[in-house]
C-alpha positions as CSV (number, residue, x, y, z in Angstrom):
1,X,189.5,1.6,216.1
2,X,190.8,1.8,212.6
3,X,193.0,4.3,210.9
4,X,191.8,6.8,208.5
5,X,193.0,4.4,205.6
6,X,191.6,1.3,207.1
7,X,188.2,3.0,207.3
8,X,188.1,4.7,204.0
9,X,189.1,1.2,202.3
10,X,186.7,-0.6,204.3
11,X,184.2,2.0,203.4
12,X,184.9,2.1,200.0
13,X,184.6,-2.0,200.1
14,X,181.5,-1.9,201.3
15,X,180.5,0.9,198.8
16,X,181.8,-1.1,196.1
17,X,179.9,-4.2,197.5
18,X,176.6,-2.2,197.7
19,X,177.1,-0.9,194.4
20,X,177.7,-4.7,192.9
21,X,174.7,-6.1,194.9
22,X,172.8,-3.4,193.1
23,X,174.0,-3.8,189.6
24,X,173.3,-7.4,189.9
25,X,169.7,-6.9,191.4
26,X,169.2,-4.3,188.7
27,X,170.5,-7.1,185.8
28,X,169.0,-10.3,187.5
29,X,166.6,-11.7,185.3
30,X,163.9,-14.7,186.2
31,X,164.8,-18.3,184.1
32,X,161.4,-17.9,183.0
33,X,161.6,-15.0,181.4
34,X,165.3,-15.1,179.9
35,X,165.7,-17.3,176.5
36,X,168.1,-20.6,176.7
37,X,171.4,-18.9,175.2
38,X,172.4,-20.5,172.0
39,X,175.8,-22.8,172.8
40,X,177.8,-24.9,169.9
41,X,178.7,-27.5,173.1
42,X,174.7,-28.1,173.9
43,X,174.5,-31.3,172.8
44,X,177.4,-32.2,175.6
45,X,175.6,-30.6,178.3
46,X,173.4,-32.5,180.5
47,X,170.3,-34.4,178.8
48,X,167.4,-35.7,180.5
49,X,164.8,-37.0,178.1
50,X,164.5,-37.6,174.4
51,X,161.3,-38.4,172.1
52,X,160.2,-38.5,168.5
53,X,158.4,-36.2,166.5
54,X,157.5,-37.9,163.2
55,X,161.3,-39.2,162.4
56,X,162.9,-36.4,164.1
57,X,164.2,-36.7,167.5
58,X,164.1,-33.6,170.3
59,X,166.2,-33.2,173.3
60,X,165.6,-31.7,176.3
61,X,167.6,-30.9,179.3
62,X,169.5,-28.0,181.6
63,X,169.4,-24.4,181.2
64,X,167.0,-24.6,178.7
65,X,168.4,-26.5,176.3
66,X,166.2,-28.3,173.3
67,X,168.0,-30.1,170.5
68,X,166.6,-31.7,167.3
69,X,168.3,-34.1,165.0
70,X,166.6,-35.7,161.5
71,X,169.9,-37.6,161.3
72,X,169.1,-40.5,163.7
73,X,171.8,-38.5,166.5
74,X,174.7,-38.0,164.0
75,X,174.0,-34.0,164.1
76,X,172.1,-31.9,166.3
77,X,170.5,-28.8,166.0
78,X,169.2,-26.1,168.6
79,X,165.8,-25.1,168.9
80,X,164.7,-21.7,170.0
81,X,163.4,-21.7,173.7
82,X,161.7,-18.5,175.5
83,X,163.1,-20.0,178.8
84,X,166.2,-20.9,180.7
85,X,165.0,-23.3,183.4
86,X,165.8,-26.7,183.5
87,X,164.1,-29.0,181.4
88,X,162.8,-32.8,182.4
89,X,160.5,-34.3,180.0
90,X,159.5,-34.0,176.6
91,X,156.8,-35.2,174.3
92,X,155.4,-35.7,170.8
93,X,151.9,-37.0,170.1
94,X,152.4,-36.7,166.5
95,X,154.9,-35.4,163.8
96,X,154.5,-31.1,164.5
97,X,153.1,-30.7,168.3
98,X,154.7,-31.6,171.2
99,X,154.9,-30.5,175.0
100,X,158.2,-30.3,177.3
101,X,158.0,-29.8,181.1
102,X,160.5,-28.7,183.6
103,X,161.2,-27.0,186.5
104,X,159.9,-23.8,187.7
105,X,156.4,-25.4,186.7
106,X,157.4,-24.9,182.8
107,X,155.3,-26.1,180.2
108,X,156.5,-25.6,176.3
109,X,154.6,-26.0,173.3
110,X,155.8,-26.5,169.4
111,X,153.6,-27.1,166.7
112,X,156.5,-27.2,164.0
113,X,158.2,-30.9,165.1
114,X,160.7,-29.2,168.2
115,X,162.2,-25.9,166.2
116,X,161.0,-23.5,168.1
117,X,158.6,-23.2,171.6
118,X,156.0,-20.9,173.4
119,X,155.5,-21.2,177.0
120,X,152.1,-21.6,177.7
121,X,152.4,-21.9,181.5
122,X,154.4,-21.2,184.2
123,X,154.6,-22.4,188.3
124,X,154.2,-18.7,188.9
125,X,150.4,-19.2,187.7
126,X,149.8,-22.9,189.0
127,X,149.1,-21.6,192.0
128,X,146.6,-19.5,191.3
129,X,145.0,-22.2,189.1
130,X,144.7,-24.1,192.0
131,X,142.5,-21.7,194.0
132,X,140.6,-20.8,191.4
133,X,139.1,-24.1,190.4
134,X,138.7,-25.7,194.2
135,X,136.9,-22.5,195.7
136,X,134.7,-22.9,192.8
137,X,134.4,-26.5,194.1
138,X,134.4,-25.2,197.8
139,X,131.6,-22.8,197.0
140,X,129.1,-25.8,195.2
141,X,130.1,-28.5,198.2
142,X,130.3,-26.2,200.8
143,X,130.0,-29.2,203.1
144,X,133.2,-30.7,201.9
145,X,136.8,-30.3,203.3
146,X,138.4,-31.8,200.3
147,X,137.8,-28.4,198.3
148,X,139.5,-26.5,201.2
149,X,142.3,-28.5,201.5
150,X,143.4,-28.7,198.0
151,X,142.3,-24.6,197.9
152,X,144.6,-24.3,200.6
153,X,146.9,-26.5,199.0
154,X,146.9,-24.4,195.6
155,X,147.3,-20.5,198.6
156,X,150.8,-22.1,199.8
157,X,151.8,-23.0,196.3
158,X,151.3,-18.7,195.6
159,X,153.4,-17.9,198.7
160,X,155.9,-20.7,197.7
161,X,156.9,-19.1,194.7
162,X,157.5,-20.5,190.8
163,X,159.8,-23.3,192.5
164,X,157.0,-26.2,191.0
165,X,159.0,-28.5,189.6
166,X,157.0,-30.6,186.4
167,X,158.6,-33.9,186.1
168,X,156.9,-35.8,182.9
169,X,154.4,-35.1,180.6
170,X,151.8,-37.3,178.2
171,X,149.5,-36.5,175.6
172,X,146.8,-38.7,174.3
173,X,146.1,-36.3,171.0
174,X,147.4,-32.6,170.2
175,X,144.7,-31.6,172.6
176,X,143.9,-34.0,175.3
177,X,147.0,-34.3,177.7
178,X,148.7,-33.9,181.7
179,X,151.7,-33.0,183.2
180,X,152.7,-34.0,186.6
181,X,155.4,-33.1,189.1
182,X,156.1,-32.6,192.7
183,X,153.7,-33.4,195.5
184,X,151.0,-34.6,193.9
185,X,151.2,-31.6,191.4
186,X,148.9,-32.7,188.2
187,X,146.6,-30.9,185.5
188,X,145.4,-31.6,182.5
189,X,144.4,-30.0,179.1
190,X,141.4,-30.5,176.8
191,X,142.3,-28.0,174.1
192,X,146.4,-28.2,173.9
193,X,147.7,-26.7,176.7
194,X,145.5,-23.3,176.4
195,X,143.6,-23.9,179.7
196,X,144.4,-26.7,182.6
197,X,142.5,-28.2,185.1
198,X,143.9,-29.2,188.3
199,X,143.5,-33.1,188.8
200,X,144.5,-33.3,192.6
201,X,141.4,-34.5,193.3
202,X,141.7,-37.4,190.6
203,X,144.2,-39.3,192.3
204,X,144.7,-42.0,194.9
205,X,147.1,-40.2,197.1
206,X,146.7,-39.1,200.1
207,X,150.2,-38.5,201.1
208,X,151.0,-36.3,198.4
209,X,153.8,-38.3,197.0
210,X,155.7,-37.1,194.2
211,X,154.7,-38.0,190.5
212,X,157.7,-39.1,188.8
213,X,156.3,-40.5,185.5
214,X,153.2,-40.7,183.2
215,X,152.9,-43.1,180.3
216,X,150.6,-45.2,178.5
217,X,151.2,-48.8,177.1
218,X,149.2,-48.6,174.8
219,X,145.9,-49.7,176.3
220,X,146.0,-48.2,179.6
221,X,147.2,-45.0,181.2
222,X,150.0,-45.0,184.1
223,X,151.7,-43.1,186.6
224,X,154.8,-43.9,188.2
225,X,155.9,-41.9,192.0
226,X,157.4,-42.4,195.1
227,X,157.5,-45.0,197.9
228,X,155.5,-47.7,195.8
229,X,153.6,-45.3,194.0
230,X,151.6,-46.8,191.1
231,X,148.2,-45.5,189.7
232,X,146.2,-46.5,186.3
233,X,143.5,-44.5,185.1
234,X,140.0,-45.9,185.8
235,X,137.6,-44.9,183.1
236,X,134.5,-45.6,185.3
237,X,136.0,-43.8,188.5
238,X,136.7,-40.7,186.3
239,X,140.7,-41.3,188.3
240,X,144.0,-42.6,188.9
241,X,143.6,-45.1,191.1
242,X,146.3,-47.2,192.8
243,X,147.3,-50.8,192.3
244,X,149.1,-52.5,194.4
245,X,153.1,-54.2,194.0
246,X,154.1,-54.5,197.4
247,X,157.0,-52.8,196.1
248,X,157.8,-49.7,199.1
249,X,160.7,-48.2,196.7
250,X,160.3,-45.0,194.4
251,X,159.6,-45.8,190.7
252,X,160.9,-44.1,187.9
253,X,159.2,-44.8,184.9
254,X,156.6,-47.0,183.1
255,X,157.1,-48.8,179.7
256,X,154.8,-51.6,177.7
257,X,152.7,-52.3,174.9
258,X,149.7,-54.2,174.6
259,X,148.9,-56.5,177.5
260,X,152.0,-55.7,179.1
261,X,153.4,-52.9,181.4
262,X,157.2,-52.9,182.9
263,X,157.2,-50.4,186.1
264,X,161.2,-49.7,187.1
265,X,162.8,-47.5,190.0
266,X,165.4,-47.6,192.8
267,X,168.1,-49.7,193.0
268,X,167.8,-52.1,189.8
269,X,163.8,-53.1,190.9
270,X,161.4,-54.0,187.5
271,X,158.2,-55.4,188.2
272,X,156.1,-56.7,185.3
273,X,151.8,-57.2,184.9
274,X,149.9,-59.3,181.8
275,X,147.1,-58.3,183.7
276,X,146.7,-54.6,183.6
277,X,148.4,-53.9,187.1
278,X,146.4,-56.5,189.3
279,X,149.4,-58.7,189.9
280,X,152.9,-57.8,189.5
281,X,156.1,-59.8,189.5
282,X,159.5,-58.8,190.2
283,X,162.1,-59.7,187.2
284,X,165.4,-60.3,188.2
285,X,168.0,-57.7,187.1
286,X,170.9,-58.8,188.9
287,X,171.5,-54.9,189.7
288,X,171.2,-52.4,192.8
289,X,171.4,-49.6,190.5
290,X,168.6,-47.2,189.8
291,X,166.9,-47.8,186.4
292,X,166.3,-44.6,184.6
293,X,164.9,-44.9,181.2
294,X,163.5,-47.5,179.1
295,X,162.0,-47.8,175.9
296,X,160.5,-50.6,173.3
297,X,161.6,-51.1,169.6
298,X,159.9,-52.1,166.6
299,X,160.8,-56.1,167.4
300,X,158.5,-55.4,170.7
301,X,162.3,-55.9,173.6
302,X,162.5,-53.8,175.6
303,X,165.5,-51.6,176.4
304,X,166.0,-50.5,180.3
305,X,169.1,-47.8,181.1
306,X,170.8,-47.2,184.5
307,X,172.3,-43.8,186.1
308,X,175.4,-45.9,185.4
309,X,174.9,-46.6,181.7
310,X,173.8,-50.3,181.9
311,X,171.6,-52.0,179.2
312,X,169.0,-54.4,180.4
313,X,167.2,-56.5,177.1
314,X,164.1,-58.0,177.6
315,X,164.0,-62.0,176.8
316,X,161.1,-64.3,176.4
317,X,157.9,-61.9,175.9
318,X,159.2,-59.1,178.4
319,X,159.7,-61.9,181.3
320,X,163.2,-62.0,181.7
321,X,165.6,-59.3,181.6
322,X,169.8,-59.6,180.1
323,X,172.2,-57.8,180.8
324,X,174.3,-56.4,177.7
325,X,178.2,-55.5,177.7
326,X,178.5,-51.8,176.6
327,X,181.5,-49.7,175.5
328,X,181.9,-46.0,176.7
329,X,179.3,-46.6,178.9
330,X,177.9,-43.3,180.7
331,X,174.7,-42.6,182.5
332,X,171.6,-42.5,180.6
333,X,168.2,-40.5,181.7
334,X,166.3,-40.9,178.6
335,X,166.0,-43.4,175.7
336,X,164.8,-43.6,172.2
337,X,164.6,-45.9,169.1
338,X,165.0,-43.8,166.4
339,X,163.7,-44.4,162.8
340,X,166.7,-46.4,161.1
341,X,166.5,-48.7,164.3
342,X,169.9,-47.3,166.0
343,X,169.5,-46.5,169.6
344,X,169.6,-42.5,170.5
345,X,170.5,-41.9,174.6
346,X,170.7,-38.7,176.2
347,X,172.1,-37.8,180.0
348,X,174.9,-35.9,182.1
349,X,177.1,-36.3,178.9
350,X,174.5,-35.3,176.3
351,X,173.1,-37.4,173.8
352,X,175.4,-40.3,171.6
353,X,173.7,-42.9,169.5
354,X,174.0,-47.0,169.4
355,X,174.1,-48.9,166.7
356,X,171.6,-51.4,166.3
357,X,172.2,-54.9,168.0
């Protein structure tokens, strides 16, 4: 038994502790509904994908963060964000409207080139979304299971909670465009992100793998995911269908231009197709590190990045890949060319700029 002491410390401890546990209840608020806090070391802080609007280039990353810069990376500026989650991808169909996804099933809007954002959805309303549209479909096929399954699908995703993490985004025009993310998670927009359709359905995958990446090359729509995951959009099938690389390792990302496509992932892999995806070969890297970012200049190489800060250049048409010596190097999760031809990479160190080669 305690003393009389003991006990009225340990009751006032727990008091206290009650009383704490309380206050912070009382001043907890959700990510996605408190504002990324303004911060003069943002462009340090963690980074994970870059993209131009017009000649400007927007940031994205953690807690919320959005940074602009019309200086080719010398100077950066923060944008105003109505959220705090953690931001993934970003992207800009043209100059003033772009889209950035993230976790929590975020999806921002601008319409003035990156300055400032709306939310126009969150993952505590994809959910919902998903019941909504495949009891509809359940209700006209009532002899179907698919319309169950993904209704189902869309009733676990409400009891789940927000926790919907978006991974990429891709816009054909400011009004046609998708957003994919976890488990198969996709929808897209025909009027700029005011309404979404789930596209579940419109996919060849079964297993529900996640969807890493989205990104067209120009003259074909892809999407990158895990364990081999490739699909193209089909125009006559009305879906993304899968193509085969005999490739069993999680991709990252798709780059390319016309009548080429560059698909890269674990451990240093890049397989390359002339053919639209029906063959693939593997180009030799001479790395096991994951490749995280690519993009393609103005003289049509390619750049790849690693989690570890190496720079692959493409040689001969995209075919063969170099490796090129790098000072300071740090790890890289997104990559852009920016307008005066310099190099502009963002990651866990923030975002620094190469001069051109």
């Amino acid at each position: 038994m305690c003393s009389f002491k003991k006990c009225v410390q340990l009751a006032l401890g727990a008091t206290l502790a009650l009383l704490q546990g309380i206050a912070q209840a009382a001043s907890y608020v959700d990510v996605l509904d408190l504002p990324a806090r303004p911060s003069a070391l943002a462009v340090h802080s963690p980074l994970l994908d870059t993209a131009r609007a017009g000649e400007r280039l927007v940031a994205v990353g953690q807690r919320g963060h959005i940074l602009y810069t019309d200086d080719a990376g010398k100077h950066w500026q923060q944008a105003g964000v109505p959220v705090s989650a953690d931001l993934n991808a970003v992207y800009f169909p043209s100059a003033m409207q772009g889209w950035a996804v993230g976790n929590d099933g975020v999806v921002l809007h601008s319409s003035d080139a990156g300055a400032t954002w709306s939310k126009q959805l969150d993952g505590r309303e994809i959910g919902a979304l998903l019941v909504k549209h495949y009891d509809a479909l359940a209700s006209a096929e009532p002899a179907s299971e698919q319309w169950v399954q993904l209704a189902s699908e869309g009733q676990r995703l409400i009891e789940d909670g927000a926790d919907k993490p978006l991974l990429d985004v891709w816009f054909a025009n400011d009004k046609i465009g998708y957003v994919v993310g976890v488990f198969n998670l996709i929808l897209r927009t025909e009027d700029g992100g005011q309404h979404w359709t789930p596209f579940q359905d419109r996919t060849d995958n079964p297993q529900g793998f996640h969807l890493n990446a989205i990104a067209s090359t120009g003259d074909a729509l892809y999407i990158a995911g895990e364990q081999g995951l490739l699909l193209k959009w089909d125009d006559a099938h009305q879906r993304f269908m899968a193509l085969q690389t005999h490739y069993q390792g999680s991709f990252f990302g798709v780059v390319g231009k016309l009548g080429e496509v560059l698909a890269y992932g674990l451990r240093g892999h890049v397989f390359r197709s002339t053919d639209g995806g029906s063959s693939w070969n593997p180009l030799d890297t001479g790395l096991q590190v994951n490749i995280t970012a690519a993009t393609v200049g103005a003289d049509g190489r390619y750049r790849l990045f690693t989690q570890a800060g190496h720079m692959l250049v493409s040689q001969a048409q995209g075919a063969r890949l170099q490796l090129v010596a790098q000072q300071n190097q740090s790890p890289v999760a997104g990559a852009i060319m920016a307008g005066d031809g310099s190099l502009v990479l963002v990651g866990s160190r923030g975002a620094r700029a190469l001069s051109q080669e």
